[in-house]
C-alpha positions as CSV (number, residue, x, y, z in Angstrom):
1,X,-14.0,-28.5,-12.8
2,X,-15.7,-28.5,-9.2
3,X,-14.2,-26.0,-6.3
4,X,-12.7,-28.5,-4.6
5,X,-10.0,-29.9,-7.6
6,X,-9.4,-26.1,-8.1
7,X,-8.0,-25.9,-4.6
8,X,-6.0,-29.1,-4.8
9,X,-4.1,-27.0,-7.9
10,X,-3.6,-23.9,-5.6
11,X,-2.6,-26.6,-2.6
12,X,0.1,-27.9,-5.1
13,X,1.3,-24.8,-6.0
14,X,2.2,-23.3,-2.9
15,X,3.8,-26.2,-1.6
16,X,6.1,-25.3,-4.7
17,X,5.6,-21.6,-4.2
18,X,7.0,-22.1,-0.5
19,X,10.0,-23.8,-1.8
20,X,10.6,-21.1,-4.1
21,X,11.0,-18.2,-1.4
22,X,12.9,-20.3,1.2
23,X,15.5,-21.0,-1.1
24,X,16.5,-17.4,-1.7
25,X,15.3,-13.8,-2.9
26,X,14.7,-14.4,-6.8
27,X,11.3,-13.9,-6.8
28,X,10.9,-11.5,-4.2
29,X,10.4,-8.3,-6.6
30,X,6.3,-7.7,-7.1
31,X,6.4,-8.6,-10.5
32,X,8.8,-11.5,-10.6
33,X,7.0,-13.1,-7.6
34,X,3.5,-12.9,-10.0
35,X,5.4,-14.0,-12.6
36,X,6.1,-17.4,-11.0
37,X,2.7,-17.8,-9.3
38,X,1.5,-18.1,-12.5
39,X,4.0,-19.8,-14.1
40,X,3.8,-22.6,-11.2
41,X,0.4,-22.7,-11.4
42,X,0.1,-23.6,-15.3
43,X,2.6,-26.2,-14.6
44,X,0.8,-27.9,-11.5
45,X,-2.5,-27.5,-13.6
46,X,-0.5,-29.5,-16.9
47,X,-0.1,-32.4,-14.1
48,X,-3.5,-32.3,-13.1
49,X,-5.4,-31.9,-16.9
50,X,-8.5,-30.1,-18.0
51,X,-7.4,-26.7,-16.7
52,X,-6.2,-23.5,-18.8
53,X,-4.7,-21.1,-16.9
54,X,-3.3,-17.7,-18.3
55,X,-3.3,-14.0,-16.7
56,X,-6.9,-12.0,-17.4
57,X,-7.5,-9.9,-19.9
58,X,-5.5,-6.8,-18.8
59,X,-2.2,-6.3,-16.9
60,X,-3.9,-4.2,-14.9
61,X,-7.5,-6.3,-14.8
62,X,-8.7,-7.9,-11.4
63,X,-7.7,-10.5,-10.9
64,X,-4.5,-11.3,-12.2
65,X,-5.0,-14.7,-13.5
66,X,-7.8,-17.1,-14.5
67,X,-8.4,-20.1,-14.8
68,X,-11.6,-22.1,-15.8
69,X,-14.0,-19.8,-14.6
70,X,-11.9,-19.4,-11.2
71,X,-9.6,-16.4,-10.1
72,X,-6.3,-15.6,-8.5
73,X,-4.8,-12.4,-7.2
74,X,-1.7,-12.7,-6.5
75,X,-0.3,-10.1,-3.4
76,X,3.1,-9.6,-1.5
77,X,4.9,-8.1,1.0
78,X,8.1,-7.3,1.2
79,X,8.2,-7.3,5.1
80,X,7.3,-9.8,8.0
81,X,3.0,-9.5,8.0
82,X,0.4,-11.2,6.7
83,X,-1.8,-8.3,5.8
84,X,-2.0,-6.3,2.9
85,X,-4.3,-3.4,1.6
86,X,-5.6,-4.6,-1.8
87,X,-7.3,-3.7,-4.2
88,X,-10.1,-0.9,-4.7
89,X,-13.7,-1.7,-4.0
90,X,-15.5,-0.5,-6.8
91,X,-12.7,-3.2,-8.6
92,X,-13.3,-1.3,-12.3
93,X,-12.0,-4.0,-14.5
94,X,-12.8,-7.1,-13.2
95,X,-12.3,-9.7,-15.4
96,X,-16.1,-10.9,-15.6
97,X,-15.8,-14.3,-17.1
98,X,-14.4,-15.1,-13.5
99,X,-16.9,-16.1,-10.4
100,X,-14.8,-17.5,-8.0
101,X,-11.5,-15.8,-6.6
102,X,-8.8,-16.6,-4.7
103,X,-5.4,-15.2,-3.2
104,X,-2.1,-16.1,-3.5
105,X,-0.2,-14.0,-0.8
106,X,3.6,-14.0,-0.2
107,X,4.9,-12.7,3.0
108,X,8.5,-12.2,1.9
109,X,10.0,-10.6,5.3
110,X,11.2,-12.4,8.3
111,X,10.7,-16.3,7.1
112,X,9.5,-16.3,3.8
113,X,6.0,-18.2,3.3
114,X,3.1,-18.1,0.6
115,X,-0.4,-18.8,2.2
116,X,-3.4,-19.2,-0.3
117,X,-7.2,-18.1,0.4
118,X,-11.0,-17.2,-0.5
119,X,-10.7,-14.1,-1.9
120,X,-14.1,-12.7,0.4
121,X,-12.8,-14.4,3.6
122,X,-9.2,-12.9,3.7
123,X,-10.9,-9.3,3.0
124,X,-11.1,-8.0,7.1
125,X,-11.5,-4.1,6.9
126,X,-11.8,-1.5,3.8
127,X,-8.8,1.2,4.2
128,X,-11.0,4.6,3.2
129,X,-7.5,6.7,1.3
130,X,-7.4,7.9,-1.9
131,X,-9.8,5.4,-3.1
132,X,-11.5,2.9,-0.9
133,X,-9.8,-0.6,-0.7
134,X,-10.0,-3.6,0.8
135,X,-7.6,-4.8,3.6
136,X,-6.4,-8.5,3.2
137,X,-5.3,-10.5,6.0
138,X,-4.0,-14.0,5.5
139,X,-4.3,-15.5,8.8
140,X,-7.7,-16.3,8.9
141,X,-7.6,-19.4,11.3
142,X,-7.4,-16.7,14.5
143,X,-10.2,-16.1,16.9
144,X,-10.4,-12.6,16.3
145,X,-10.6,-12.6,12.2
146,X,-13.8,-11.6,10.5
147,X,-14.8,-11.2,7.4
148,X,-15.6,-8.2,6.1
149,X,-18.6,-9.0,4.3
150,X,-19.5,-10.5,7.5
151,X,-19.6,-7.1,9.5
152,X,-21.5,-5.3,6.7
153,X,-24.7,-8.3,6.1
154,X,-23.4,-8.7,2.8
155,X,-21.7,-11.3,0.9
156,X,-19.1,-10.7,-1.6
157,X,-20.8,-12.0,-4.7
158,X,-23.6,-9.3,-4.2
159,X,-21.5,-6.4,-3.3
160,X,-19.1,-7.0,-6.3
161,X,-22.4,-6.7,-8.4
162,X,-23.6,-3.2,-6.8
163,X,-23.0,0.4,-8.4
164,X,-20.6,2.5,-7.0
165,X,-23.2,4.4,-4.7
166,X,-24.7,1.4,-3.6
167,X,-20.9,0.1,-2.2
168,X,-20.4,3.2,-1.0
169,X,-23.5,3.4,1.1
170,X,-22.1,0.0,3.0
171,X,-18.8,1.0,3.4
172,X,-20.3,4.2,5.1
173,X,-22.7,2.3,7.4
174,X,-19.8,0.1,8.6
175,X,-17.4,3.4,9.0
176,X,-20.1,4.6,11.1
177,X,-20.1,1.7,13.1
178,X,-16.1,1.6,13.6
179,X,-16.0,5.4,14.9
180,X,-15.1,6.1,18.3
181,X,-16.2,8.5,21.0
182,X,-15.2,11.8,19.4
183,X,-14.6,11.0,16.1
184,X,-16.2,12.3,13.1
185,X,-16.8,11.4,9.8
186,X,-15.1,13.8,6.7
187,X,-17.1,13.9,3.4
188,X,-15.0,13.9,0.5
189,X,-16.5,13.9,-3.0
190,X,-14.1,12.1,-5.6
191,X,-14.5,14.0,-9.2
192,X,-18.0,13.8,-9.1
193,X,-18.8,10.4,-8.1
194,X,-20.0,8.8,-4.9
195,X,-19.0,10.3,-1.7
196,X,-16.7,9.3,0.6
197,X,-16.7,9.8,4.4
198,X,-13.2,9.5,6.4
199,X,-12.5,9.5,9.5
200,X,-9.7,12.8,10.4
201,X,-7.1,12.8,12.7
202,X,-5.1,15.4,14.5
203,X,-1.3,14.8,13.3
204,X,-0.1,15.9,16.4
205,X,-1.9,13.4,18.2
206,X,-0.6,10.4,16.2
207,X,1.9,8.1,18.0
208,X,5.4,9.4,16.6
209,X,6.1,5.8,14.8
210,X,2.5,6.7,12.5
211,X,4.1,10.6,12.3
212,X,7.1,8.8,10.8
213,X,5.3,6.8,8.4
214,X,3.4,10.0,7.1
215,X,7.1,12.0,7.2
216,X,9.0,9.5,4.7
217,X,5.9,8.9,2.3
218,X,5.7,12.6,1.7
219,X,9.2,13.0,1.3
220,X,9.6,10.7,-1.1
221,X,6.4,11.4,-2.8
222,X,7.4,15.2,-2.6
223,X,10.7,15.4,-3.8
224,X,10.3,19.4,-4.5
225,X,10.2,19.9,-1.0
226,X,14.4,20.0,-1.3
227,X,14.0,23.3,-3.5
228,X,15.0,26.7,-2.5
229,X,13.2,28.6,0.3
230,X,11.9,31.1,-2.2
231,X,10.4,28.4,-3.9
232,X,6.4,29.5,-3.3
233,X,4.1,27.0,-2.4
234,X,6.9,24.2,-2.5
235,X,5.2,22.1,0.4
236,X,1.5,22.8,-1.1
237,X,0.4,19.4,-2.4
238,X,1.4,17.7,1.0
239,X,-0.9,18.2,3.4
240,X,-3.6,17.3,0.7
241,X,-2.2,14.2,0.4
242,X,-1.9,13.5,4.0
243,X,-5.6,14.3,4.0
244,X,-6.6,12.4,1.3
245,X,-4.4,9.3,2.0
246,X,-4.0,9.2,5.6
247,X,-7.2,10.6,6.8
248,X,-5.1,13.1,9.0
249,X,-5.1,17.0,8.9
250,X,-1.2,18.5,9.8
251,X,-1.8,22.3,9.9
252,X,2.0,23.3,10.2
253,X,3.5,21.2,7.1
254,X,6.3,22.5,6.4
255,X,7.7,21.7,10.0
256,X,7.2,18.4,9.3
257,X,10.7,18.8,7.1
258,X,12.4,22.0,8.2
259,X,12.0,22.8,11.6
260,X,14.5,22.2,14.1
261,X,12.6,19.6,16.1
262,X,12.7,17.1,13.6
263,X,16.7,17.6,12.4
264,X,17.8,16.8,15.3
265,X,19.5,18.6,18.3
266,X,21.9,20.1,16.5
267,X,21.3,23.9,15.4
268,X,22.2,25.6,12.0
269,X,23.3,24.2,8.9
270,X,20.7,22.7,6.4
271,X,17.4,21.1,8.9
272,X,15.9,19.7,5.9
273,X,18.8,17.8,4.6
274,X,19.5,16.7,8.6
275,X,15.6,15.8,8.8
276,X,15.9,14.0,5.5
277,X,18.7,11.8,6.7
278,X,16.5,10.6,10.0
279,X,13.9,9.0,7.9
280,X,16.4,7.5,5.1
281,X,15.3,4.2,6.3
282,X,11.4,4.8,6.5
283,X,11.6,6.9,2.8
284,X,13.3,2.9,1.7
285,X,10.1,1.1,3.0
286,X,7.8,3.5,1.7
287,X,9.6,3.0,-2.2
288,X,8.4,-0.4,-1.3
289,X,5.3,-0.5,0.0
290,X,3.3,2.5,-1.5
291,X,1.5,1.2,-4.4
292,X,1.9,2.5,-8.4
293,X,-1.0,4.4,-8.8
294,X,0.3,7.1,-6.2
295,X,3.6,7.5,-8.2
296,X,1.9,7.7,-11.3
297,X,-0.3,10.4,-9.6
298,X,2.1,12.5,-8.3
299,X,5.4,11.6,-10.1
300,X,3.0,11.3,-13.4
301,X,5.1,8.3,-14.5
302,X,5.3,4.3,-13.4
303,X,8.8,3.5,-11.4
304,X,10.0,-0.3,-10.4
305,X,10.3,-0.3,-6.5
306,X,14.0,-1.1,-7.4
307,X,14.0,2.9,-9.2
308,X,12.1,4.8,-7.1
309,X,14.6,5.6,-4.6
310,X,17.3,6.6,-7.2
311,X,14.7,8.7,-9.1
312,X,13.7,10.7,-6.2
313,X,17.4,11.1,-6.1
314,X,17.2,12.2,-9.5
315,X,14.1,14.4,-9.3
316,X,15.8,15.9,-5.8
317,X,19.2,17.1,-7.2
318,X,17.2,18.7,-9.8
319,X,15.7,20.9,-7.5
320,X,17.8,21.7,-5.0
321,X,19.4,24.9,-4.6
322,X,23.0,25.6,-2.8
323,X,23.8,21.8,-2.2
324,X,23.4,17.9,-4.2
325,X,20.5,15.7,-2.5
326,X,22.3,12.6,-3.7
327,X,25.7,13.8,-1.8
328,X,24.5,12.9,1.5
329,X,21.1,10.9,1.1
330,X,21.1,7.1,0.5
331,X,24.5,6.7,-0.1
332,X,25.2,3.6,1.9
333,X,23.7,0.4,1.3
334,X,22.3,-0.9,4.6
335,X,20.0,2.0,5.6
336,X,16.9,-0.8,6.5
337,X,16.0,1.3,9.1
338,X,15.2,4.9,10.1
339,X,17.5,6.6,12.4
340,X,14.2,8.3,13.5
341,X,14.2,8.7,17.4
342,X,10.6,9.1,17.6
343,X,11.2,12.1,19.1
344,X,8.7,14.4,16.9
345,X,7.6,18.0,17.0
346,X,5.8,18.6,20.3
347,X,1.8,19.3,19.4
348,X,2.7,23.7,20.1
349,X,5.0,22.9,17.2
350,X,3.2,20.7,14.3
């Protein structure tokens, strides 16, 4: 089957795939909406003939499916953008027997649309967090979009065929490249294998709708930060993962949840339960946007996006002392946004 037959198939199938999410919210869920890619996609292909199309040889394999020697990875988001952070570059269990990939991408906020693409020319940036991966962006047909493999004199086929160090040493030299005046580069080494340089910034010099992001993902990541004040070391693991994630060093955590600053102008009472309620709306989009891997590595278990925020709930009344997490937090059912002000700990405080 030559290239071009391939991408009549994918053409088909997100004309279909496009019909799918304008007509309502059923495949909107991660898993239901890769579910139908390749579901569509096998039936398009039994249209066209000669093709065999299943998923790869893992659930958790790159890419998702295959089909004839050709790849797809199927992506989506649940809110109005085109761009994605995928998957990690030293891509561990690729399926081999596939040469060529492509994405499937549904953008599943604001009007609903599913875009295909070359894997390698959709891949723009490489996000350096807890493990290096690449940053897909969809809308390749603007002036200012550029490859990836473009910046760093590489083309995909040979860097997917490198060693870990060898990837590594071209994702530093474009790093490098990206820094600006003042900036440095952080060496992290990653359980013995290749370093990885980041690029660290202040917290208190973030703009306050970043400071929110960082809040609510470590909230809900962090659920023992609702125990007792005589709970030792209860905020310990957070600025770690700030670090590690976000490339950014916060010196005072715990004000980040406690202090009076961030609960609001109101003083006494409970200011973590008052801070908590602020960033309801930002700790919904992180249940949806923060990928599996970090719940299994600090919740040390796999959660639906559907469960996560009534498991924190679950994990939160467990620890709390004095007063029920799940008395006050998320109990309505049109919290979509944060009642965050932006209004964040001057830089003396944080």
């Amino acid at each position: 089957m030559i290239q071009g037959d391939f991408e009549t198939v994918l053409d088909l199938a997100v004309e279909r795939l496009n019909k799918d999410v304008s007509a309502g919210k059923k495949y909107f869920k991660p898993l239901d909406f890769q579910d139908r890619v390749l579901k569509v996609l096998q039936e398009v292909a039994r249209s066209v003939g000669g093709i065999d199309i299943g998923p790869t040889f893992h659930p958790h394999a790159f890419p998702d499916i295959r089909a004839n020697g050709y790849g797809v990875e199927v992506k989506s988001v649940a809110n109005d953008s085109w761009l994605s952070v995928g998957n990690s570059i030293f891509e561990g269990m690729r399926d081999r027997d596939v040469k060529d990939i492509y994405v499937i991408f549904g953008k599943l906020g604001g009007m609903p649309a599913v875009k295909w693409g070359r894997y390698e020319e959709t891949i723009t940036h490489v996000r350096i967090s807890h493990a290096p991966r690449f940053v897909l962006e969809m809308e390749t047909d603007t002036a200012s979009h550029v490859p990836l493999f473009s910046k760093m004199n590489i083309s995909y086929e040979d860097f997917s065929k490198l060693g870990a160090i060898e990837k590594m040493a071209h994702v530093r030299d474009y790093s490098r490249k990206r820094l600006k005046p003042g900036e440095t580069l952080w060496w992290l080494e990653e359980d013995g294998g290749p370093g990885i340089e980041l690029k660290v910034e202040l917290y208190m010099r973030l703009p306050p709708e970043r400071k929110l992001q960082i809040r609510a993902e470590a909230a809900l990541l962090f659920p023992g930060i609702v125990a007792g004040s005589r709970v030792r070391n209860k905020y310990e693991g957070v600025p770690f993962f700030i670090l590690k994630y976000h490339n950014v060093y916060c010196p005072q955590t715990r004000d980040l949840f406690s202090a009076g600053s961030v609960a609001g102008k109101e003083r006494g009472g409970n200011y973590l339960l008052r801070s908590l309620e602020r960033i309801q709306g930002a700790m919904r989009q992180a249940a949806i946007d923060l990928p599996d891997d970090l719940f299994l590595e600090y919740w040390e278990e796999g959660v639906p996006v559907a469960d996560r925020i009534p498991r924190w709930l679950e994990k939160a009344d467990s620890l709390a002392k004095d007063w029920v997490p799940s008395d006050h937090l998320f109990t309505g059912l049109d919290e979509d946004a944060s009642s965050e002000e932006f209004d964040d700990p001057a830089p003396q405080d944080v």
